[in-house]
N, C-alpha and C positions, 0 to 999 in steps of 0.2 A: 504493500500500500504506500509504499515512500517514492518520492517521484524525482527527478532534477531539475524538471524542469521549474523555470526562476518568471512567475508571473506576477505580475503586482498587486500587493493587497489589493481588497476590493475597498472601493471610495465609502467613508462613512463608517470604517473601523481600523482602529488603534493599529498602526504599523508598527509599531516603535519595539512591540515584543516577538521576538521568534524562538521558537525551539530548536535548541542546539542539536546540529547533523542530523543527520537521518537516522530514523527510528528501529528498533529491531524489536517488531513487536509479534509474542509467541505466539503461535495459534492454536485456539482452543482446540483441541484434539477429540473431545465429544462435547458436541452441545449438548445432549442429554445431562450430562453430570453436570454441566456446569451450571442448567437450567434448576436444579435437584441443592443451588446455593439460594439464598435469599433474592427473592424481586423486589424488595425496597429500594429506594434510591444511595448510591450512593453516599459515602460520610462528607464531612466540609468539606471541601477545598475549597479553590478559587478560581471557579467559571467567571467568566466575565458573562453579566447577566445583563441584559437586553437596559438598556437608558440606566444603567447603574456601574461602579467601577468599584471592582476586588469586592463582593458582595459574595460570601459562603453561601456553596449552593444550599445547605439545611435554613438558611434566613430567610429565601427566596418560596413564601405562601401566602396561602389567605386562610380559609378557615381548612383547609384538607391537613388530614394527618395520615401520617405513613403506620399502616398497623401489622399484626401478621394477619388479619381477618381479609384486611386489603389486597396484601401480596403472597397468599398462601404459596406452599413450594410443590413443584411438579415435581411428582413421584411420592408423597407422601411422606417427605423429610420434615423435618420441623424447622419452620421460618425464622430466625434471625429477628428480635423487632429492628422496626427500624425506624430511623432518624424522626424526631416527631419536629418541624419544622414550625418554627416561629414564623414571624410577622415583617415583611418586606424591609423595613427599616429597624429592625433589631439589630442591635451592637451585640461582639462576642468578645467575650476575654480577653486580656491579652494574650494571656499563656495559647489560648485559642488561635489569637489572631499571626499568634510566631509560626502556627505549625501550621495554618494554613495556606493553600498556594495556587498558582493558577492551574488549569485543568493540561494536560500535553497527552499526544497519544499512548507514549509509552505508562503510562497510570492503565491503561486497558488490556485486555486478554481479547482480543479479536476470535471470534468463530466463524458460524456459516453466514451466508447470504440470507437476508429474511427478503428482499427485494429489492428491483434494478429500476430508477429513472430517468426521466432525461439527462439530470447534472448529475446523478451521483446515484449512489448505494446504498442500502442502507445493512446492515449489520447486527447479529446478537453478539455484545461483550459481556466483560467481567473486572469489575472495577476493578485490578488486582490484593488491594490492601486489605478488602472488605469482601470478596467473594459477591458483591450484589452485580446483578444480573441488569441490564439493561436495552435497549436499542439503538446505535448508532447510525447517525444518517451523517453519512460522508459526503460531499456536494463539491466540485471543483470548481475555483474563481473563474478561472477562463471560460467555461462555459455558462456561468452565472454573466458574466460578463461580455459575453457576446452573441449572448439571449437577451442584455439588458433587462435583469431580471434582477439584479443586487438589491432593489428598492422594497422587490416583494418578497425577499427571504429578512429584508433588516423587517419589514413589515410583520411579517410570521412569525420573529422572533419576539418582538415587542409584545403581538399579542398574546401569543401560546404559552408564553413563558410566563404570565401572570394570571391566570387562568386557573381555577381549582374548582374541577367538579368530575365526579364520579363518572361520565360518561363524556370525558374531553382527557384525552389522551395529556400525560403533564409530560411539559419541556424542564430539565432539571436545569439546564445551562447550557452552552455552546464554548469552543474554541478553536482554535485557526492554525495554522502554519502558512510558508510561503504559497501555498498552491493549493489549500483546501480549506473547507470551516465543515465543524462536524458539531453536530448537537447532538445532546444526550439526554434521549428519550425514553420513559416508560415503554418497557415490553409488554409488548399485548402478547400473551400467550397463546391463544387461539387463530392468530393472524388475519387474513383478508377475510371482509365480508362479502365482497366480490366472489373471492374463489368458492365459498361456502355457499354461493346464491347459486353459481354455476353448477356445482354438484349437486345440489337440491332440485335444480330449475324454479322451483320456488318457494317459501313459505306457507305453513296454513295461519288458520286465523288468531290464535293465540302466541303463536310466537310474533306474528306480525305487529300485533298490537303492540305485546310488549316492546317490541323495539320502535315503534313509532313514538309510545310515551315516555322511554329512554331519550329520546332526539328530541321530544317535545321539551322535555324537562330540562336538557341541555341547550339550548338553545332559547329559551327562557332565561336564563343565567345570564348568556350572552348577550342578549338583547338588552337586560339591564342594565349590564354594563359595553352598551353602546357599542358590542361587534355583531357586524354584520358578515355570516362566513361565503356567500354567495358561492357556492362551490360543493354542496350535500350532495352526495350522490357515493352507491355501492364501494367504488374505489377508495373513498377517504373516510370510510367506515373501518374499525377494527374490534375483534373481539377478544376479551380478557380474559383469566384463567376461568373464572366462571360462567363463561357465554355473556358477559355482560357488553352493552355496544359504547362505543366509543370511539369521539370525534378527531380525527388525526390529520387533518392538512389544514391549515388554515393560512396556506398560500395564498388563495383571493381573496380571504377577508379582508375588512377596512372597521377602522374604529372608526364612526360616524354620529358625535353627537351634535344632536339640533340640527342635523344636516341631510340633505337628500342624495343620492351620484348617480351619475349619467353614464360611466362607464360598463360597458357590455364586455363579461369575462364570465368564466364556467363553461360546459359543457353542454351541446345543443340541446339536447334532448329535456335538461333539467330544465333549464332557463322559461321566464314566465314570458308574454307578452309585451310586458311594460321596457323588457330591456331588450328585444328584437326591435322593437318600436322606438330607440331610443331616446324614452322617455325619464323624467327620473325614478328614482327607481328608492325604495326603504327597505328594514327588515321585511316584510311582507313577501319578497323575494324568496326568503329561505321558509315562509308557509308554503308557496306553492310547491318546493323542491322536495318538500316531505309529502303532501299529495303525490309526487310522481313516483315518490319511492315506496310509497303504501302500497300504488299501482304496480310496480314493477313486483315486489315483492310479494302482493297476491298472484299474480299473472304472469312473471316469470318475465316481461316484455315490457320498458316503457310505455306509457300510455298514447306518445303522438309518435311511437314507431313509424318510419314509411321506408320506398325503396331508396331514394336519398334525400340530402338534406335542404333542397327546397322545398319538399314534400311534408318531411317532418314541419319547416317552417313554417308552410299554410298550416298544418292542422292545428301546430300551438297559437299561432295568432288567430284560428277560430276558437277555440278551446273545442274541437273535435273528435270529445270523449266518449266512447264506445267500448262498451264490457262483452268478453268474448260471451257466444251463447253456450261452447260448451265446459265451458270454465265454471262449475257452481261456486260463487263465492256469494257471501249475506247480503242482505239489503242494508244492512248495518254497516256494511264499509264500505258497499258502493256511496251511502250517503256522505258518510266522513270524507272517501277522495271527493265528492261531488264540491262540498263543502271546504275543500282544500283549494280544490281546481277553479276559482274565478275568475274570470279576465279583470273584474277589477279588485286590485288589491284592497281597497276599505270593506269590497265584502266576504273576504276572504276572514274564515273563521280565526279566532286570537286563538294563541297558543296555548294558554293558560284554560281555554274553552275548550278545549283537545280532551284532557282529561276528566271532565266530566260527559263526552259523547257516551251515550248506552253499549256502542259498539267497545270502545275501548275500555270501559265498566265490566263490561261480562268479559274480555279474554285477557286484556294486559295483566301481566303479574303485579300483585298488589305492591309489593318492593315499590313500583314507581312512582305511588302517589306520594 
């Protein structure tokens, strides 16, 4: 994973620190065993955390705490607790603050591939001091950079990294060398929700549910606090050791308070009307993108499927929604997508109105209320 090649920080973070020579970092030999160490977050060091400098990543929360109920251990070991993380601007000891340091690769135990993107890789470690179990996403500058893309990983980092909720993937911290920035993320143990929809082809009614009021509930959070993730859909879903869903890209999000945007990003198929139309556009965006995945995940198939993407484009600027006939699914959730799926966002059901539909009453797992 060490490169030579000499490319320039990327604009808009600290150049002035680099990790000496090239790294010689051991590779896990089974990810099994190593998965069979604690999933808690690693202990302090010193990430450099997203609008803050030499901040311990254990400092870096809000109300989430790290437990072993949280991160139980694959294979039936017994979990490690782990780091119960204070309050964003919490001071640590000195004795604390001596030992503490910045984050560099070689502090990791690299294993298998958990997935490949356009800029980078992502990765299962092992923080070595601590045995915790994590996910690293490796992302290379140069191709950040000539995607022009640097605005919306510093973007990602601001928001995900301050972020605490049971169904939103946590960002522990990020750091860099001459030719990469790797952040260190929450392992989802379960992996792609994508892959799992694939091998199902689809959901029935009670798992669906629950994961709709999983994203309803999460995205509730976010709205409160003024992000918008414009971007829900199967691929940026992940599942936790206990099937539980959680939000893990938040590339296109925008913190947007008191504010509307005009900008058209996501994926066709999810995208509502208002931002084909480029109009402006609010959270109400991300109700419609949970109607499509209610639909997808009843039926196996987006709801404005066609044979290309002009085609899908008329059918989502009609809202030209059609429930197969030989597909039985309830009238209870045709009505919630119905009620999902408006052309105009003001009548698009609130979030918080999600959880008391009858449909999601009778099958979501009670956990979500």
């Amino acid at each position: 994973m060490t490169s030579k090649e000499n490319v320039a920080p990327m604009q808009g973070i600290d150049s002035s620190w680099t990790p000496p020579g090239a790294h010689k970092v051991r590779l896990v030999q089974n990810a099994g065993s190593a998965m069979q160490k604690s999933m808690a977050p690693p202990p302090p060091r010193q990430p450099l955390q997203a609008g803050t400098t030499n901040t311990p990543l254990s400092s870096v929360s809000g109300s989430g705490r790290v437990d072993a109920k949280q991160h139980a251990a694959v294979g039936g070991m017994q979990v490690k607790a782990g780091a119960k993380p204070q309050a964003a601007a919490a001071h640590t000891s000195p004795s604390e603050s001596a030992k503490t340091r910045r984050w560099q690769l070689e502090d990791f135990d690299i294993g298998r591939p958990l997935g490949r993107g356009k800029f980078g890789n992502v990765y299962l470690a092992r923080e070595r001091q601590s045995g915790y179990i994590v996910a690293l996403k490796v992302l290379f500058k140069n191709q950040l950079q000539h995607n022009n893309v640097e605005h919306q990983l510093r973007r990602e980092i601001e928001i995900q990294s301050h972020l605490r909720h049971p169904n939103i993937l946590r960002m522990y911290g990020y750091f860099y060398d001459e030719t990469r920035v790797y952040l260190i993320l929450e392992f989802a143990a379960r992996g792609e929700l994508y892959k799992e929809l694939q091998k199902c082809r689809y959901f029935d009614e009670k798992r669906t549910a629950t994961y709709i009021a999983s994203l309803s509930r999460a995205l509730v959070y976010c709205h409160a606090k003024h992000v918008i993730h414009r971007d829900i859909k199967p691929e940026n879903l992940l599942l936790g050791l206990h099937g539980e869903l959680k939000i893990a890209d938040f590339g296109w999000s925008v913190h947007a308070p008191n504010s509307r945007r005009k900008t058209m990003c996501g994926t066709l198929d999810y995208l509502p009307p208002e931002m084909l139309e480029g109009r402006d556009h609010d959270s109400k965006v991300d109700v419609w993108s949970l109607g499509v995945l209610c639909y997808e995940f009843l039926f196996g198939d987006a709801p404005f499927m066609a044979a290309g993407h002009n085609e899908t484009y008329k059918r989502i600027l009609k809202v030209d929604l059609k429930f197969p006939a030989h597909h039985q699914v309830s009238e209870g959730a045709k009505d919630l997508i119905r009620k999902l799926l408006m052309k105009d966002p003001k009548e698009r059901m609130p979030l918080n109105e999600i959880f008391s539909h009858p449909w999601i009453q009778q099958n979501a797992n009670k956990s979500c209320f």
